[in-house]
N, C-alpha and C positions, 0 to 999 in steps of 0.2 A: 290567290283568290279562292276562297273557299265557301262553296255554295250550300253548305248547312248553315253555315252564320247569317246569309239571307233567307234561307228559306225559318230559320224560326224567327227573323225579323218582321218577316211581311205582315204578321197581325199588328206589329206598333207603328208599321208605317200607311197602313191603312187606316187608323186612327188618324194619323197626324195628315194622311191625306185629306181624309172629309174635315177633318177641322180645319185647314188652312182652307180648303173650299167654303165652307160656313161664312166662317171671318171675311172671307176674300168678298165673298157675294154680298153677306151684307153692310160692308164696310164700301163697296164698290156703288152699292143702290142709294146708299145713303151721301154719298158724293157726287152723285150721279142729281140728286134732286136738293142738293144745297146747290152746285154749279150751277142750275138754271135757277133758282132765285135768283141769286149773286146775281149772274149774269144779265139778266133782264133788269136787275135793280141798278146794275154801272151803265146799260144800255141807254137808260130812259132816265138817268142822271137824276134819282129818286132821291130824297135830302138823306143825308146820311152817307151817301155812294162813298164819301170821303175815308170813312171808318171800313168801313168793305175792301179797300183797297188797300190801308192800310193790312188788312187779315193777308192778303192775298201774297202780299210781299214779305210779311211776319211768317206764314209760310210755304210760304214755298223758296225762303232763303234760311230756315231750320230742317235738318234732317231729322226723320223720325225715329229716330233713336232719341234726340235730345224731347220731343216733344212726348213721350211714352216715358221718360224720366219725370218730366213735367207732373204729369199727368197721375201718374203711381205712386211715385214716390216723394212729391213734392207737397200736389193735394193734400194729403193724413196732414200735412204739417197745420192745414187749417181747418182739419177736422172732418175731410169730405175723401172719404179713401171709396176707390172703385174698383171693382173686381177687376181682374187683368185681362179677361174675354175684354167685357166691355171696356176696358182703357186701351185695347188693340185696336175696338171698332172704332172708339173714338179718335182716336190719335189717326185712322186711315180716313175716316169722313173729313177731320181737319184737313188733312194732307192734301186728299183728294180730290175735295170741294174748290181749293183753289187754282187746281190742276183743270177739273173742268172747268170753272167758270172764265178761265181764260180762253181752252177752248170752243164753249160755246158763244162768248162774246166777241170772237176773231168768225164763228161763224156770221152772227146776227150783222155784224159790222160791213161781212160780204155781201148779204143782199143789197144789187142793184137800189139807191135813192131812187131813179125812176120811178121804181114799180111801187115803190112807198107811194111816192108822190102823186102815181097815178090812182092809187087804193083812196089816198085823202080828196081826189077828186072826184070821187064817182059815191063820194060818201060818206066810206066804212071810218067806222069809231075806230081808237084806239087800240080795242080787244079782241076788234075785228080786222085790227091788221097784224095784231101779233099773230091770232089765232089763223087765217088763213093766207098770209104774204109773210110774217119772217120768220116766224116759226118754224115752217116745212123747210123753207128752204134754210136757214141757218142751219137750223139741225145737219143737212144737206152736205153743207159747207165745212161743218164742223167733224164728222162723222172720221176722218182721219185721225186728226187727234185725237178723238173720244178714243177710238181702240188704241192707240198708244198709250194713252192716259189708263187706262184699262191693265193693259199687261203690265206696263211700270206697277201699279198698286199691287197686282199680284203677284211681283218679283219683289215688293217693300214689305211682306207679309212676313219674307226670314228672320226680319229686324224682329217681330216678337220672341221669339230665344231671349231675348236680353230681361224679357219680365216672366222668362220659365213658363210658356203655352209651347204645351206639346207637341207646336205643328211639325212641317216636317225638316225643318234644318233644327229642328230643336231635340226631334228625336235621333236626327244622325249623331247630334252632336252627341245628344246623352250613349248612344249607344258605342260609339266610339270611345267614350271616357272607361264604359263599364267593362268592352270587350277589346279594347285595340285592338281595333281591327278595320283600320281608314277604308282601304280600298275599298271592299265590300260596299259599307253604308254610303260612303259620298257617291259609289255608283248605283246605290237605291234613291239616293235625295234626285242625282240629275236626272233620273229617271222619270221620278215621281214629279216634279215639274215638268217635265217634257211633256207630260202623258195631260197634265194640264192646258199649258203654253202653246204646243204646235198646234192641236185643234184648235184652240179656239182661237190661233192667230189667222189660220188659215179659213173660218169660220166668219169673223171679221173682214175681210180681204172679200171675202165671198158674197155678204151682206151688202156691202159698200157697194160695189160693180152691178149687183144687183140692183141696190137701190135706185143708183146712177142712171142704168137703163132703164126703167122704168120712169124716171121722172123726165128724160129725154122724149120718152116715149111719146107723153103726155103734151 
């Protein structure tokens, strides 16, 4: 182990740290608001739900590896070639989106029918029972998942190495080819994830239990 090899690493791995951070965040936000589409559109069996689910099983039974193939190096074939940032985002929204929409339509599915039932009684329209009866509490319900679904994407981020983005299993990698020198860098990459991963798992965990009591509360 020899700590001059990390220490003139650390400036390429802080590169590859904010960029898999970048990627991560907006590929995560962007799956984060196709899943509630999705989800409210299978919930309330919208014409089409059929094609939707179809997506859902399309992916989330391809790894993304094959679908960042798809997507890179398939696309130019009919003319439509995407930068590789944005064919990472893409390929994590695809991915992601059906990851959430499962879990927030396992949320929406937990709200008590009662309290539906009882909202349609006393009233409330449609958008006023999404908005104030299953909304909150789906989300509620779903909230485990979503952080799972969460950290999984930003553990599906090392798959970008295979279209050459710099993140940071890309830079281990590269830096290991140029200085062999494994140990060093695979203990800056699990690092460099860690420093990710346990906060914001721990962060999540913390969010939840919080949420929880307060809606108890209530």
């Amino acid at each position: 182990m020899s700590w001059i090899y990390i220490q003139q690493a650390i400036p390429a791995f802080i590169n590859g740290f904010f960029l898999t951070l970048k990627l991560a965040t907006i590929g995560i936000i962007g799956a984060l608001l196709l899943g509630i589409v999705v989800a409210f559109w299978l919930y309330y069996q919208v014409i089409g739900h059929h094609v939707l689910r179809l997506y859902i099983a399309v992916s989330r039974n391809t790894p993304l590896l094959i679908q960042l193939f798809f997507i890179y190096y398939g696309l130019p074939g009919i003319g439509l070639k995407i930068p590789a940032e944005q064919t990472a985002i893409l390929g994590l929204i695809f991915l992601g989106g059906s990851y959430m929409a499962d879990a927030f339509l396992g949320g929406l599915e937990a709200v008590p029918k009662i309290q539906v039932e009882s909202g349609q009684v006393v009233g409330l329209s449609t958008w006023q029972l999404a908005r104030y009866v299953i909304f909150p509490q789906g989300i509620l319900y779903s909230l485990p998942a979503i952080g799972a679904n969460i950290i999984f994407l930003i553990k599906e981020t090392s798959i970008f190495t295979v279209i050459a983005i710099p993140e940071i299993t890309n830079t281990a990698l590269d830096l290991i080819g140029q200085n062999y020198r494994s140990n060093e860098y695979l203990l800056m990459m699990v690092v460099s994830y860690a420093i990710i991963l346990i906060p914001l798992s721990l962060g999540l965990s913390w969010f939840e239990r919080r949420l929880r009591r307060v809606n108890f509360s209530n």
